[in-house]
C-alpha positions in Angstrom: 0.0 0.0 0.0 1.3 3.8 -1.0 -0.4 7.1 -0.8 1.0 10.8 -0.8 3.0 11.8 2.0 4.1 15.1 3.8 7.7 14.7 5.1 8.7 17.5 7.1 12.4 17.8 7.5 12.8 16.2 4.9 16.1 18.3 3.8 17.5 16.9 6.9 19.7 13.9 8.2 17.1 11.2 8.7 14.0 13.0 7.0 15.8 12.9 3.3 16.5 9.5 3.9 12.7 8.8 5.0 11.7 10.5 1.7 13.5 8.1 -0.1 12.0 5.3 1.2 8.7 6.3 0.7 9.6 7.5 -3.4 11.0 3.3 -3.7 8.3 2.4 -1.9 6.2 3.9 -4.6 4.6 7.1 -2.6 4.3 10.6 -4.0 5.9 12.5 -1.6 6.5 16.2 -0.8 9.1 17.8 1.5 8.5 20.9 3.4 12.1 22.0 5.4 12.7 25.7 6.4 16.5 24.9 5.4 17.5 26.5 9.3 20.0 22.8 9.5 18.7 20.9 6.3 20.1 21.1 2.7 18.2 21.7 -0.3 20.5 18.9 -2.5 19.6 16.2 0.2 15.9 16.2 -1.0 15.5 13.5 -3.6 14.7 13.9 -6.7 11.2 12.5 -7.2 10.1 14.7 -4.2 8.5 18.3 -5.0 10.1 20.7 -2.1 8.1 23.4 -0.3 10.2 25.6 1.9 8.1 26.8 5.0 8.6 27.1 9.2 6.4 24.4 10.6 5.3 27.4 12.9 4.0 29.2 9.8 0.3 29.7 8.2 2.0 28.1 4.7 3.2 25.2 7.0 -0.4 24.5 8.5 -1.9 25.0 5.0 0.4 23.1 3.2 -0.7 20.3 5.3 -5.0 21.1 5.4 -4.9 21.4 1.5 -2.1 19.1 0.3 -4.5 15.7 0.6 -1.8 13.9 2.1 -2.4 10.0 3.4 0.4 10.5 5.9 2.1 13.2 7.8 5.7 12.0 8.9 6.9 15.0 10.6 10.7 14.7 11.8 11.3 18.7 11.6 12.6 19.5 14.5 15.2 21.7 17.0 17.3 18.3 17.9 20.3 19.9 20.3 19.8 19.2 23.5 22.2 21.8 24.4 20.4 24.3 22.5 17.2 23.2 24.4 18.7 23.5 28.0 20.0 27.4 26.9 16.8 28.2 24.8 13.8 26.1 26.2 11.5 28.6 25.0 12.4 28.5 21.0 12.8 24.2 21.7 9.5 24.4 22.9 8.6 27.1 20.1 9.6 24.6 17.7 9.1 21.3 18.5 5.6 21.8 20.5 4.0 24.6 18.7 4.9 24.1 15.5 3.9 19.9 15.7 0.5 21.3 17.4 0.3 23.4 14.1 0.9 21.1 11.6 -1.3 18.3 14.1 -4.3 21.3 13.3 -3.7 21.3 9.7 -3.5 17.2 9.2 -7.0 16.8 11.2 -8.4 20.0 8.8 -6.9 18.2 5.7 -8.2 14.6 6.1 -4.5 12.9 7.2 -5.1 9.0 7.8 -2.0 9.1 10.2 0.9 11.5 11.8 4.1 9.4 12.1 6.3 11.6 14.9 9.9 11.3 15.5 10.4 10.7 19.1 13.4 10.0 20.9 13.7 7.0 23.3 17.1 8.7 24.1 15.1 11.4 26.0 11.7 10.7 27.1 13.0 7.7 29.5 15.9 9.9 31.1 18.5 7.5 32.9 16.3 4.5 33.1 16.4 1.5 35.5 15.7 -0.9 32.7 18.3 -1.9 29.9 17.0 -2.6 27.3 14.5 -0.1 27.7 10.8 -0.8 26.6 8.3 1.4 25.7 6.3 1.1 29.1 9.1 2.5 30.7 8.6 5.1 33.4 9.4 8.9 31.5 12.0 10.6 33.1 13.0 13.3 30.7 16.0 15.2 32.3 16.6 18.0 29.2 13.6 20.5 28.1 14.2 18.5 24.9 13.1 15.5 26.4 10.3 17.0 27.6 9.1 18.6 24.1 9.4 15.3 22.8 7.2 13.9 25.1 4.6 16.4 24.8 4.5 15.7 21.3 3.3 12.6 22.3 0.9 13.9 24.3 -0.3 16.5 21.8 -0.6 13.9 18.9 -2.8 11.6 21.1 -4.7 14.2 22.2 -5.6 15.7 18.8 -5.8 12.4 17.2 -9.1 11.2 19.1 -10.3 14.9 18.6 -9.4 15.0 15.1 -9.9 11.9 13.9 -6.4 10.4 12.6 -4.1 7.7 13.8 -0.8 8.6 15.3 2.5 6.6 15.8 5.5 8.0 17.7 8.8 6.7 16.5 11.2 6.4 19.7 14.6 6.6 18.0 17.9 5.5 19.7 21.1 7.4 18.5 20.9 7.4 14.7 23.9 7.7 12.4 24.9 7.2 8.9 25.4 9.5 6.0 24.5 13.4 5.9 25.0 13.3 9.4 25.5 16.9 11.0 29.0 17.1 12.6 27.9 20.5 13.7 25.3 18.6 15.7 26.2 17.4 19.6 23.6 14.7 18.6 25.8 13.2 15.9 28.7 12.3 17.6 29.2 9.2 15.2 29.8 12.0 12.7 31.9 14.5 14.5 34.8 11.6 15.2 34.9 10.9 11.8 35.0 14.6 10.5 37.7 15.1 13.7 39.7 11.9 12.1 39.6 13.3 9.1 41.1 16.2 10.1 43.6 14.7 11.9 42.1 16.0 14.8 41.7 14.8 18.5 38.7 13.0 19.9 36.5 15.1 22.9 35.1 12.6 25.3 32.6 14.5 27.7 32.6 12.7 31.4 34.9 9.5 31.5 33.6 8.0 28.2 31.5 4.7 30.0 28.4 6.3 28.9 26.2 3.8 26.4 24.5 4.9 23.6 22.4 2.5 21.2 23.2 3.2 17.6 21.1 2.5 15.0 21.9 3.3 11.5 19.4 5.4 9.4 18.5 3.2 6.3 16.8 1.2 8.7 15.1 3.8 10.4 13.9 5.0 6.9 12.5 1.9 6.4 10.7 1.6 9.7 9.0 4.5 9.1 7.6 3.5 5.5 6.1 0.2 7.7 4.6 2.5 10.4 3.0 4.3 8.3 0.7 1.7 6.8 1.2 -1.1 9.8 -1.8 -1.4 12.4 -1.2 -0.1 15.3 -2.6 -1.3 18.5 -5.0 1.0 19.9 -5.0 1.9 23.2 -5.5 4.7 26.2 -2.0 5.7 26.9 0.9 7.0 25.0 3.2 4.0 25.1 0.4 2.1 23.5 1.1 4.1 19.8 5.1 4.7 20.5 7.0 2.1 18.9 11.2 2.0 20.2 13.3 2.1 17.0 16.9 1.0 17.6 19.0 -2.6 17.9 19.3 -3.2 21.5 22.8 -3.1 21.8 25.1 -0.5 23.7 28.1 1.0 23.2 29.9 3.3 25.4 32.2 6.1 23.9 35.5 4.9 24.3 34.5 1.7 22.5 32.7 3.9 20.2 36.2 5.8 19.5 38.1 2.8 18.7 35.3 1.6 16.4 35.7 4.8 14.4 39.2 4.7 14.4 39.9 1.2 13.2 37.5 2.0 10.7 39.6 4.9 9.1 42.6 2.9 10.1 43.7 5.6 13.0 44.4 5.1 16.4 43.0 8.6 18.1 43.6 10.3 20.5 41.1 11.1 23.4 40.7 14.0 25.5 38.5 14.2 28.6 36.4 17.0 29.4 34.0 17.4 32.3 30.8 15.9 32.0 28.1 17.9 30.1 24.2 18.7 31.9 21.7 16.7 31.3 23.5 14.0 29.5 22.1 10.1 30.1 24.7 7.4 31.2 23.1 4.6 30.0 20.6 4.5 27.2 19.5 1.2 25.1 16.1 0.4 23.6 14.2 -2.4 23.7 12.6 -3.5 20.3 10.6 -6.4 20.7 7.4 -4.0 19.7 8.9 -3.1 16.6 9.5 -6.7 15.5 5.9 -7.9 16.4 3.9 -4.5 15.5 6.0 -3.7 11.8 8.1 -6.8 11.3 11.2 -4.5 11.8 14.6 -5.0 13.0 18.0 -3.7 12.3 19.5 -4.9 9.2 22.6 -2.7 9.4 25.1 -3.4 12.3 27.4 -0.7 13.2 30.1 -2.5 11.2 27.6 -2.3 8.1 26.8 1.6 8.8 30.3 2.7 10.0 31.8 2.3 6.6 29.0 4.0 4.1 29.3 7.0 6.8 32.9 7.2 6.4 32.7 7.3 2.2 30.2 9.7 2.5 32.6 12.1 5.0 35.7 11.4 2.4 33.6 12.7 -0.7 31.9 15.8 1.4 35.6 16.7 2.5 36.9 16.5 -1.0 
């Protein structure tokens, strides 16, 4: 099954990747990015681009008139250090402009609203690792806590509105067009540092775990969820769906990884810990396996590699 989808931020990291999922998948899908972090060459080219703030009028109408099937809205402010020294404009952006577009997809007829989440955040230093979706939320960042409004808001507006909603809880994701300029991306900025020839900045003492999860297969996870049946239910967790492989990694490891991969040994500096960073984060995805038939098909071994190439072209 295909329809037409809406993919905002889709001139971004993972949102350009989405968009072409959905284009092999057969969709007819439109991008709308204000190009504040995205890049107008990642959109592909079977995609028609629209160039709006999802906090706009043209954002909301783009969605009310655009008879879209599916909403997949991954625009987003995505630093949480920009969120902890600017909660207002995170909130600005990530709460009030979803609620904007949420307005336009129940005015336009949207089936269903597939949200990017982040099961890095909204569970804060959990108990549990592996951590599954009924997890207690914790956030400890006010980017955690957009997020998990947007939850909120989108299951709110969907029984008054009358579409379906998913909320894609990523892990860390990586791969190619990657931000190195983002503190989320840390994957990337070793290799850009490597390739530079550059030292490695580890924040705390470098034990902290992260789950990475390489983007093609979050791509592809969202193309399922947007078509899948999703359980219905009366709480949040019961439309949230944990996107990731299960597996951590702490940064020094991480390091080392990157670094055999270019064939470097770096070199590590420590610098105090940063505020509201997570030790330990992992997600559990026994949900995605029985809800979309996901899993990972990349390992970070698989990812590492098509990051690096993609680094060594971009530098050239």
């Amino acid at each position: 099954m295909s329809g037409r989808v809406l993919v905002t931020g889709g001139a971004g990291f993972i949102g350009s990747h989405i968009s072409e999922a959905y284009l092999a998948a057969g969709w007819e899908v439109v991008v709308l990015d204000d190009l504040s972090r995205g890049q107008q060459r990642n959109v592909p080219s079977g995609a028609r681009f629209v160039r709006a703030d999802v906090r706009s009028p043209e954002a909301r109408q783009v969605v009310a008139e655009g008879g879209f099937t599916v909403l997949n809205h991954h625009a987003a402010q995505i630093d949480v250090r920009v969120s902890v020294d600017e909660p207002a404009l995170d909130a600005a952006i990530n709460v009030v402009g979803l609620v904007n577009l949420l307005d336009g997809a129940g005015a336009g007829g949207v089936r269903r609203v597939v949200f990017a989440s982040s099961g890095g955040v909204v569970y804060g230093d959990p108990e549990v690792v592996p951590t599954p979706e009924t997890a207690p939320k914790a956030p400890i960042s006010p980017y955690g806590v957009s997020k998990l409004a947007g939850e909120y808001y989108m299951r709110a507006l969907a029984a008054l509105r009358g579409f379906e909603a998913v909320a894609m809880r990523y892990a860390n994701v990586f791969g190619p067009r990657q931000d190195p300029k983002s503190e989320a991306g840390v994957v990337s900025i070793f290799v850009s540092r490597l390739l530079e020839n550059r030292p490695l900045t580890v924040f705390g003492n470098g034990l902290q775990t992260r789950d990475y999860v390489f983007v093609r297969d979050v791509a592809r996870a969202n193309v399922l969820a947007s078509t899948a049946a999703i359980p219905a239910g009366s709480d949040i967790d019961d439309t949230a769906i944990n996107i990731a492989t299960g597996k951590q990694t702490n940064v020094l490891e991480l390091a080392e990884l990157v670094g055999k991969a270019m064939g470097q040994k770096p070199t590590v500096e420590l610098a105090p810990a940063r505020p509201g960073e997570l030790f330990r984060s992992s997600l559990d995805i026994g949900k995605a396996r029985r809800v979309l038939g996901w899993k990972p098909e990349f390992g970070f071994d698989d990812g590492l590699p098509q990051l690096v190439d993609w680094f060594r072209k971009e530098a050239r």
